[in-house]
Backbone as numpy.savetxt, mean C-alpha at the origin, in Angstrom:
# Nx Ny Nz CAx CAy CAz Cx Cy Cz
-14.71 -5.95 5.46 -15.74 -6.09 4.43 -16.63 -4.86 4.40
-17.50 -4.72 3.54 -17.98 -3.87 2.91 -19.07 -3.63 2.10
-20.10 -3.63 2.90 -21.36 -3.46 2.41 -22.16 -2.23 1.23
-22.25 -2.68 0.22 -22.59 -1.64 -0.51 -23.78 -2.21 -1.31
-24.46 -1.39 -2.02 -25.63 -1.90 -2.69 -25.34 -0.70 -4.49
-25.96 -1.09 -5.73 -25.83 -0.57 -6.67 -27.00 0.12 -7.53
-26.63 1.36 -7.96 -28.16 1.78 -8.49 -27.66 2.39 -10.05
-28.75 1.92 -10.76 -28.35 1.91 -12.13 -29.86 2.00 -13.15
-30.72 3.14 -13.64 -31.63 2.48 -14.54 -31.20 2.03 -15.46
-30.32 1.72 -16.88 -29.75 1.28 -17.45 -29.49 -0.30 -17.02
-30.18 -1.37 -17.68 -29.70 -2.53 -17.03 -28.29 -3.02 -17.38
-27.92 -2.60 -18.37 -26.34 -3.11 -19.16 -25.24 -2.63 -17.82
-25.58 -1.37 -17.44 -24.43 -0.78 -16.97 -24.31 -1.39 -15.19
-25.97 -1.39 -14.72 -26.17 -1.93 -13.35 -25.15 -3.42 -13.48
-25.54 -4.11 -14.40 -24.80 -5.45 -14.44 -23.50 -5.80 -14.48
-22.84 -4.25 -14.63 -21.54 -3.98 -15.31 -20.88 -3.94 -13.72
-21.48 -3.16 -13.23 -21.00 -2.87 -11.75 -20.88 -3.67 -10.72
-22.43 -4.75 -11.15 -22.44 -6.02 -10.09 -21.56 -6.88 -10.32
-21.19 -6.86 -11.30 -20.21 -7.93 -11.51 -18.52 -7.69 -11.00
-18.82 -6.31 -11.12 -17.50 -5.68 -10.49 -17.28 -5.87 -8.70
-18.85 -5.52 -8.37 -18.56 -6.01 -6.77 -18.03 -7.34 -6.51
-19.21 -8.09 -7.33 -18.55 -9.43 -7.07 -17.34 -10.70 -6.97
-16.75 -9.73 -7.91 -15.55 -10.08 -8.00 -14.30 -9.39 -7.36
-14.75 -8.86 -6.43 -14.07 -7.75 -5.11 -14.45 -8.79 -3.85
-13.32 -9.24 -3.41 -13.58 -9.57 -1.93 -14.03 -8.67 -1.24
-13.29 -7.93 -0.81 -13.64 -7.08 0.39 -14.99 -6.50 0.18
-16.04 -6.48 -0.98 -17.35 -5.92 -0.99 -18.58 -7.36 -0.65
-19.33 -7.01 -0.16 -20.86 -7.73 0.35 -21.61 -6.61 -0.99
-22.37 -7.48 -1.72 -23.26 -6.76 -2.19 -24.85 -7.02 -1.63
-25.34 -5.90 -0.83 -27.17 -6.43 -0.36 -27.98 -5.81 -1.16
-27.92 -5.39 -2.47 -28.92 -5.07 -3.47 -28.46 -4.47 -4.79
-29.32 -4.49 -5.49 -28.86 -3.69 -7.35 -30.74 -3.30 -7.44
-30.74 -2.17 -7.99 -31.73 -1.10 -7.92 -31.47 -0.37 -9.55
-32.69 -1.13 -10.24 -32.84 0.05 -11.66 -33.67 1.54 -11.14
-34.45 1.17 -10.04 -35.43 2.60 -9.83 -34.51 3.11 -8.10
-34.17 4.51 -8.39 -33.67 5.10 -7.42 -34.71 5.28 -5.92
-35.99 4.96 -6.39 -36.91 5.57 -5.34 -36.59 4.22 -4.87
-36.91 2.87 -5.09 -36.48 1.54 -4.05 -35.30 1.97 -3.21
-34.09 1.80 -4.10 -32.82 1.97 -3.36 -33.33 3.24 -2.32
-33.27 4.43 -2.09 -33.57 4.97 -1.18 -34.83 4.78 -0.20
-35.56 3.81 -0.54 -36.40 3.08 0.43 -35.34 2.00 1.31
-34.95 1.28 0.78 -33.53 0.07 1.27 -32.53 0.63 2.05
-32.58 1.75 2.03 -30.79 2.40 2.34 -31.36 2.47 4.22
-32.15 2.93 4.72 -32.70 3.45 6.02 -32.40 2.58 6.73
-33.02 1.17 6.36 -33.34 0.11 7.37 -32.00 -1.09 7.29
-31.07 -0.38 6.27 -30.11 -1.68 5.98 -28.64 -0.88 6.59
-27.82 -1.98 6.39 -26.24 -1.71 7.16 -25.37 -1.10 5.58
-26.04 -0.53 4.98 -25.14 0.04 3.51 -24.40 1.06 3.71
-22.99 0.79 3.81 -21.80 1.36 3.69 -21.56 2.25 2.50
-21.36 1.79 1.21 -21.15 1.98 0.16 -22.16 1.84 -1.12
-22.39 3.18 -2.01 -23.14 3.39 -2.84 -22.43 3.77 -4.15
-23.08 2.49 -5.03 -22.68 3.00 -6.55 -23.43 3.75 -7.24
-23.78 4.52 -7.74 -24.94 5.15 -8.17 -24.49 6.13 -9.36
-26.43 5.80 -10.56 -25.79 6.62 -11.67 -26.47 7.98 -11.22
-25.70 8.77 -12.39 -26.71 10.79 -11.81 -27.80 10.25 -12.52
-27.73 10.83 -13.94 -29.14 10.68 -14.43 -30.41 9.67 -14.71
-30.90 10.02 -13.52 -32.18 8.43 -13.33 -33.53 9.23 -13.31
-35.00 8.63 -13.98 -35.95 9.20 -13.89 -36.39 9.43 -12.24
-37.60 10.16 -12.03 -37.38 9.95 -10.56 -36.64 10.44 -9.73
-35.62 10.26 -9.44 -34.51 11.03 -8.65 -33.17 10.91 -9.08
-32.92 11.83 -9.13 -31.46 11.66 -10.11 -30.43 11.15 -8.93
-28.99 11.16 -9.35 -28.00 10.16 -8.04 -27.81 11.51 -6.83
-27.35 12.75 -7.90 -27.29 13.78 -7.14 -28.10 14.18 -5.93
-29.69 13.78 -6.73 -31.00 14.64 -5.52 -30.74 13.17 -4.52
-30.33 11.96 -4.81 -30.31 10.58 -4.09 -29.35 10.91 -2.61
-28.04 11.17 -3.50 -27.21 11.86 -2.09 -27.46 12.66 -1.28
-28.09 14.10 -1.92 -28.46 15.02 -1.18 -29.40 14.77 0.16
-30.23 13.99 -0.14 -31.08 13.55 0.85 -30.75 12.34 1.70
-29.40 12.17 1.65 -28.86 11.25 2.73 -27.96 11.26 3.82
-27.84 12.87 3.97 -27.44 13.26 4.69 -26.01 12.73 5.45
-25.82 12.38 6.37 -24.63 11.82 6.94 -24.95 10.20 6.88
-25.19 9.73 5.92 -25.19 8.41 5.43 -23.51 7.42 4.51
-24.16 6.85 3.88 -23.65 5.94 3.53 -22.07 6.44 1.94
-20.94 6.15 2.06 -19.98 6.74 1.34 -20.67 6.28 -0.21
-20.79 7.94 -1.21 -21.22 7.68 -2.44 -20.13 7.45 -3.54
-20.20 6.86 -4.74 -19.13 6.77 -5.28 -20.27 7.27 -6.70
-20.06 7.80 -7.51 -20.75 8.32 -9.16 -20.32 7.15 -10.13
-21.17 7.12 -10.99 -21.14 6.04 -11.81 -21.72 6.92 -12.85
-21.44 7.70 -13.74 -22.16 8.65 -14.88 -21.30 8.72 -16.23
-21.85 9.07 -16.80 -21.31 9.23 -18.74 -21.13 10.60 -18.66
-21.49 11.33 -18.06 -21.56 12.56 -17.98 -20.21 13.11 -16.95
-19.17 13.85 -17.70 -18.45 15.10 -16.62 -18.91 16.45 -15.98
-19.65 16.80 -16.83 -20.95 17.92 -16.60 -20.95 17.86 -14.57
-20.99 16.32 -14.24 -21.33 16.81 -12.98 -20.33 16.88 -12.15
-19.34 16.63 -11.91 -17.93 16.40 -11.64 -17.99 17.42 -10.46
-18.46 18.79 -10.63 -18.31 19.78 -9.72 -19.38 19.77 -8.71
-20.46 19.36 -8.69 -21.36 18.85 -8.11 -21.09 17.59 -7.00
-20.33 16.55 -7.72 -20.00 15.71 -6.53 -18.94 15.80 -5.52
-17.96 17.14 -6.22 -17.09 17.24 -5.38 -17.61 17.89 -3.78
-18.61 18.71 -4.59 -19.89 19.53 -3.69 -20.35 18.95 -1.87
-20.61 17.46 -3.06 -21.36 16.31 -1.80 -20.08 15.58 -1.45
-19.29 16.18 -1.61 -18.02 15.13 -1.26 -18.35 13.96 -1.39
-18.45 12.92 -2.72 -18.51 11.56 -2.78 -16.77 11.44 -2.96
-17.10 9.95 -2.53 -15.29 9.52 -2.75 -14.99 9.47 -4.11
-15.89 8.95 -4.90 -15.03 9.22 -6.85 -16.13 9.11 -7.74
-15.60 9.63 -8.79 -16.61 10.13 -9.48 -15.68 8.96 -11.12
-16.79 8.27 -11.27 -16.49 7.37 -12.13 -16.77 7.45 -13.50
-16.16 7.56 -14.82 -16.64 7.89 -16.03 -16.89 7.22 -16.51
-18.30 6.97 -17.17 -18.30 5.37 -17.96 -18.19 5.73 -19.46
-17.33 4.70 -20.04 -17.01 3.61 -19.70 -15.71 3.20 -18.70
-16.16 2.82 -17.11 -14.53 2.66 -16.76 -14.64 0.72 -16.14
-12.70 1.25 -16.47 -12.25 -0.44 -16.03 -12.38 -0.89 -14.84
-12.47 -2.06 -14.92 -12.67 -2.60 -13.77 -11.11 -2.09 -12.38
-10.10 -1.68 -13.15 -8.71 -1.01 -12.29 -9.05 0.37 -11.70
-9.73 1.02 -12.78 -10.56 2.46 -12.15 -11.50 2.14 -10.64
-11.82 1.21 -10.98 -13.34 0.71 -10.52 -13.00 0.39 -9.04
-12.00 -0.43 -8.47 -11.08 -0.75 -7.93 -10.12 0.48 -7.05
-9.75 1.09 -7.74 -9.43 2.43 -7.00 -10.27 2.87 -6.26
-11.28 3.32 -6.61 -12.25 4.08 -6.44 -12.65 3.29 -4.59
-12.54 2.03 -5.33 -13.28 1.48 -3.68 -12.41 0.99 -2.10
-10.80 0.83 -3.33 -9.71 1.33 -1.96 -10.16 2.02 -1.35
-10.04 3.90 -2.29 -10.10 5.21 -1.49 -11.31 4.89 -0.36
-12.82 4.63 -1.10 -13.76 4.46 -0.32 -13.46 3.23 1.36
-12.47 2.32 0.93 -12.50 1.34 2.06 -11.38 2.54 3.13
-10.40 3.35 2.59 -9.44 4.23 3.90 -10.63 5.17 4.47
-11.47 5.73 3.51 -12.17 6.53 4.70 -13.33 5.90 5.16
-13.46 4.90 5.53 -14.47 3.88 6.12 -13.76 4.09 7.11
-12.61 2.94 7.05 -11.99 3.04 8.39 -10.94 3.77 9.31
-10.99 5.35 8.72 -11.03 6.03 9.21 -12.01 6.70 9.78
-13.16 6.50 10.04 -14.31 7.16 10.56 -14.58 6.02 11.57
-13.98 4.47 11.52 -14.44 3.95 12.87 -12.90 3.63 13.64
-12.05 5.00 12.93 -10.88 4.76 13.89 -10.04 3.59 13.64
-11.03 2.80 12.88 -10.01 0.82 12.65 -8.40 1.66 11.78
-7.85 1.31 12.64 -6.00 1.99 11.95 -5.52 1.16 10.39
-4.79 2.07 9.81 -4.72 1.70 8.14 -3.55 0.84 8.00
-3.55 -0.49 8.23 -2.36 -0.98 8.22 -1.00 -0.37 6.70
-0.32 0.02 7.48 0.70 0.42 6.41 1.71 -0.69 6.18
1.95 -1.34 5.09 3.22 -2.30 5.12 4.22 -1.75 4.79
5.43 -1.94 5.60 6.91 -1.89 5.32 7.24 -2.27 3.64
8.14 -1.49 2.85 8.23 -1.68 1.49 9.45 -2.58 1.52
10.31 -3.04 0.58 11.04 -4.02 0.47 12.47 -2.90 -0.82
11.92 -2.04 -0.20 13.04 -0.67 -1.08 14.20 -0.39 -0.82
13.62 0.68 0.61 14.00 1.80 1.33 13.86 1.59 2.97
14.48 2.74 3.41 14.44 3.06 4.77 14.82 4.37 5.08
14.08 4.77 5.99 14.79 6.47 6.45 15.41 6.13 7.73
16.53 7.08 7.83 17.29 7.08 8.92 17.81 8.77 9.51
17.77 8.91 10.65 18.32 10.02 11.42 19.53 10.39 11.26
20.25 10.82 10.67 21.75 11.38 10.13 22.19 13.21 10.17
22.84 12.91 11.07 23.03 14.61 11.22 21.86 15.68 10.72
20.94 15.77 11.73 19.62 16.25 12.41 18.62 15.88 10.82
18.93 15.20 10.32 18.27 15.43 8.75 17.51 13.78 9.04
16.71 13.60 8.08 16.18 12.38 7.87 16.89 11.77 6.47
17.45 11.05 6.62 18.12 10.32 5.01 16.88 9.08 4.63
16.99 9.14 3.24 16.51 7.97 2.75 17.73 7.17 2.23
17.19 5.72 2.52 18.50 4.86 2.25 18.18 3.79 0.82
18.52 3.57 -0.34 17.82 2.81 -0.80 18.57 1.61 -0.78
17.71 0.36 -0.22 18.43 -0.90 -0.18 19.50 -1.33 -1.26
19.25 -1.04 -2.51 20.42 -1.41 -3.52 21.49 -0.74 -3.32
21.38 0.28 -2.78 22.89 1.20 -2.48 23.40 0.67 -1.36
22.96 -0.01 -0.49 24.05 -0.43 0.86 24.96 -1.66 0.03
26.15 -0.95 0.33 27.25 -2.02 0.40 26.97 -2.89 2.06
27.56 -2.57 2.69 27.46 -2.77 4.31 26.80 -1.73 5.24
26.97 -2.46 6.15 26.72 -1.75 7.48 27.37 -2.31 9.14
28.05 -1.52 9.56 29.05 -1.44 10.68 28.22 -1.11 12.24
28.44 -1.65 12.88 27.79 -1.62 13.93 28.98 -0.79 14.48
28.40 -0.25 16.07 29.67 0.70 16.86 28.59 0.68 17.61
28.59 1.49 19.33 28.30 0.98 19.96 26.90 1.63 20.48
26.61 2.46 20.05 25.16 3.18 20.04 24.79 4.22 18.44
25.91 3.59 17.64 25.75 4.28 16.51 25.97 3.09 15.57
25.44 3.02 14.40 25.71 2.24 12.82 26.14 3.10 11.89
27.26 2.68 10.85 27.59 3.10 9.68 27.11 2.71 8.79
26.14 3.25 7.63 25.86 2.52 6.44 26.35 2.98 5.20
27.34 2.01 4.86 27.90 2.47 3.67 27.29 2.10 2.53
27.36 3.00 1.20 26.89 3.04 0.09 27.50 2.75 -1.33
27.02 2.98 -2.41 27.72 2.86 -3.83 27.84 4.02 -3.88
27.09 4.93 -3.58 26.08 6.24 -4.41 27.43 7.56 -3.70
27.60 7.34 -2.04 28.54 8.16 -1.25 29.51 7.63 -0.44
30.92 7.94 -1.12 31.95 7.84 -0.49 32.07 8.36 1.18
31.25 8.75 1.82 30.94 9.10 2.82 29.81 8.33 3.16
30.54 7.27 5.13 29.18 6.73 5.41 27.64 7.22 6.18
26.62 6.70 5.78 25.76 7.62 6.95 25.71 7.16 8.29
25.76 7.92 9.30 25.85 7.51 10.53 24.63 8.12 11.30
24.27 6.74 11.67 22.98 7.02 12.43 22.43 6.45 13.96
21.85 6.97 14.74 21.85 6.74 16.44 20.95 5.51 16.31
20.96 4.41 15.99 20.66 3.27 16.41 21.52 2.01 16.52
20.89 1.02 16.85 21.47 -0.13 17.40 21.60 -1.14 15.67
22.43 -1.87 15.83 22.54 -2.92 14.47 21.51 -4.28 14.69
21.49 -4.42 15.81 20.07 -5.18 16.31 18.73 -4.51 15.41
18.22 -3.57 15.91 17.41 -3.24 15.41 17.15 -2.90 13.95
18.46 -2.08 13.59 18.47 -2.19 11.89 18.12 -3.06 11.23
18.72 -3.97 11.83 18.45 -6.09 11.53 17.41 -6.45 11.12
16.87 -5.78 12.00 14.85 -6.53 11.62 14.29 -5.47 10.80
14.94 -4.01 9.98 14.06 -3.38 9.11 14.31 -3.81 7.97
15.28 -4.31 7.55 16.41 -5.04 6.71 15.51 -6.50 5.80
15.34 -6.22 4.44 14.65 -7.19 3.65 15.91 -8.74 4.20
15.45 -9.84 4.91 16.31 -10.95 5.16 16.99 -12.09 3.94
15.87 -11.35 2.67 16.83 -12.10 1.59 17.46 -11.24 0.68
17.85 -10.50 1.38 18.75 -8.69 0.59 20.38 -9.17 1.90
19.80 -8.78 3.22 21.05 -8.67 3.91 21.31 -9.56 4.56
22.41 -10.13 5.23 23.25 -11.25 6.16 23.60 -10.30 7.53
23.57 -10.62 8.99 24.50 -10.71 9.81 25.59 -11.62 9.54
27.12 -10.75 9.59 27.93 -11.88 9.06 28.97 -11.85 10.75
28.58 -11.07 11.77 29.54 -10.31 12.40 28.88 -10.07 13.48
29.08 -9.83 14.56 28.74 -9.05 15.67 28.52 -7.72 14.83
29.01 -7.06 14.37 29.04 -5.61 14.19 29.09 -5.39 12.49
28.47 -6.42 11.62 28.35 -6.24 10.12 27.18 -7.09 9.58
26.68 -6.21 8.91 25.48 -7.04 7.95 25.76 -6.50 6.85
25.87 -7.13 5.56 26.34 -7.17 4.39 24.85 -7.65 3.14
25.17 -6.60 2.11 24.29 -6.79 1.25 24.84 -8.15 0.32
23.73 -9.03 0.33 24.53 -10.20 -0.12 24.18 -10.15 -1.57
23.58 -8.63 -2.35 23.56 -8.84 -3.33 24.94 -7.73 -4.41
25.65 -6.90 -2.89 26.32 -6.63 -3.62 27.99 -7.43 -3.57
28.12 -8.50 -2.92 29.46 -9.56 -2.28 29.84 -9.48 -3.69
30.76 -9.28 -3.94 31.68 -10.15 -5.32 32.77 -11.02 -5.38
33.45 -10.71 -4.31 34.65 -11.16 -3.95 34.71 -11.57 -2.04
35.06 -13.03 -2.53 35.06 -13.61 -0.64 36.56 -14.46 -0.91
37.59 -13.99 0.47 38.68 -14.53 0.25 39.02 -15.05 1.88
39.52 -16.07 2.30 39.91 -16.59 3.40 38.73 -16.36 4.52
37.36 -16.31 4.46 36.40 -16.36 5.50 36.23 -14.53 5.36
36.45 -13.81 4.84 36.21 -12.62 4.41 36.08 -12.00 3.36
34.96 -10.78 3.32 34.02 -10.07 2.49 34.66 -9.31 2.24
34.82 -9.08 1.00 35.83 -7.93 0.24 35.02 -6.84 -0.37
35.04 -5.73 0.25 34.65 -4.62 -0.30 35.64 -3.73 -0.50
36.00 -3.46 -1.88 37.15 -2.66 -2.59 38.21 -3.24 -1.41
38.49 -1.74 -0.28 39.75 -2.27 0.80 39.32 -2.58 1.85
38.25 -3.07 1.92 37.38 -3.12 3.21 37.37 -4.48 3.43
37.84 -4.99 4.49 37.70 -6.41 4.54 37.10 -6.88 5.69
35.78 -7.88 5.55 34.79 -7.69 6.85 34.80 -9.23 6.81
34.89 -9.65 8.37 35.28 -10.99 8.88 34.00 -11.31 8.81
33.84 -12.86 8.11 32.65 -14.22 8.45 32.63 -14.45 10.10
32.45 -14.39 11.04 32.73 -14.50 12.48 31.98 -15.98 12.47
32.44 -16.96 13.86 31.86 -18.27 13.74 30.78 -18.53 13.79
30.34 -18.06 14.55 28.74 -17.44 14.95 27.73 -17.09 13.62
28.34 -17.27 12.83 27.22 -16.67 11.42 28.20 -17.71 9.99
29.28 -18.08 10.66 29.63 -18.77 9.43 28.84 -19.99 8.83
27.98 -21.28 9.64 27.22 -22.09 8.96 25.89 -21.15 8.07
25.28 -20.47 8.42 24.06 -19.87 8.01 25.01 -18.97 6.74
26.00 -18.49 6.56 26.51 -17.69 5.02 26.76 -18.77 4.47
27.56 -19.74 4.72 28.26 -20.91 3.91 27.15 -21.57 3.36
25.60 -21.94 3.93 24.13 -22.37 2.94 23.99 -21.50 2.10
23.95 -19.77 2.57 24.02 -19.24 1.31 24.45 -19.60 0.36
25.98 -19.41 0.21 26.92 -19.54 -0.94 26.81 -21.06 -1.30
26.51 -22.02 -0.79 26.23 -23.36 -1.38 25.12 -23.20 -2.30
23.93 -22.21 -1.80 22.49 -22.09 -2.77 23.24 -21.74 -3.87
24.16 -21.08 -4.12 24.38 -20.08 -5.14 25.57 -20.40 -5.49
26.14 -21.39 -5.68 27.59 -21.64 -5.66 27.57 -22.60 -7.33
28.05 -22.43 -8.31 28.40 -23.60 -9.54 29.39 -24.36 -9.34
């Protein structure tokens, strides 16, 4: 979460913004400020993370607001004006917002602001695994693999083959089929085998307890035959 407060003389536009926090989980809002001199009274004594703020305000503009906050709180611009654009890059705020912007702009803006939060207290950026791709180690190179292109994949005994649509040539790479297993989207691929996991979206043809790929014929083993056979019952007319 994410403490931020909003400064706006314009009441239309302040309201525009609060409503934008509010409807952001990850933000706490602890104040909305038409006069810049409050908000920079508030900012000292409070836990404010994050600042929306417009430039041109009587009083202190957003610019002279930042300037004087030294190693404080992450600013984000809220202005009608591009005029200042070079200026905030200056103060390094995280984004510089054009109004009129959408609430999707708006939103961006406070991702970027939430990665370098927690990068400054070290909290690590959870990255999620995509449901695409995979890179793999293949003759000293890094390959990208894209899940729709695996036909199969062949286990061997400190190496895997993954064959493709895309290359008549398989890639061969120094890991275990165990482990491949678990990078592997589970409603994309099957263990059908000690030594085969099969894209079950590219199967077309299954004949006598085996997977027909063009001349490739890869055994159902017993061990995996109840768990394919629910498959093909889900999906069976």
């Amino acid at each position: 979460m994410i403490n931020v407060i909003a400064v706006d003389d314009e009441p239309l536009a302040l309201k525009l913004v609060v409503s934008y926090i509010e409807k952001t989980p990850e933000l706490i809002l602890l104040g909305s400020f038409e006069n810049p001199l409050e908000a920079a009274a508030f900012v000292p004594g409070s836990d404010t993370q994050l600042i929306f703020i417009d430039i041109q305000m009587p009083d202190l503009s957003g610019v002279e607001f930042t300037r004087s906050m030294l190693k404080g709180p992450k600013v984000i611009f809220t202005t009608a004006f591009e005029k200042y654009a070079i200026e905030g890059f200056r103060l390094e705020v995280v984004d510089y917002l054009l109004k009129p912007f959408s609430y999707e702009e708006f939103l961006k803006a406070v991702h970027k602001a939430e990665r370098l939060i927690k990068l400054e207290k070290n909290i690590p950026v959870k990255i999620e695994a995509n449901n695409e791709f995979l890179f793999l180690k293949s003759d000293y190179k890094i390959r990208r693999i894209n899940f729709n292109d695996i036909l199969y994949i062949e286990g061997l005994k400190e190496y895997v083959k993954v064959f493709t649509i895309s290359d008549p040539k398989p890639v061969l790479s120094l890991t275990s089929l165990k482990l491949l297993e678990t990078k592997l989207p589970s409603d994309k691929f099957m263990r059908v085998h000690r030594s085969f996991i099969v894209n079950l979206q590219r199967i077309d043809t299954i004949a006598r307890s085996r997977i027909i790929f063009g001349k490739t014929y890869i055994p159902v083993s017993d061990q995996y035959k109840d768990k394919f056979q629910e498959y093909l019952d889900k999906n069976f007319l």
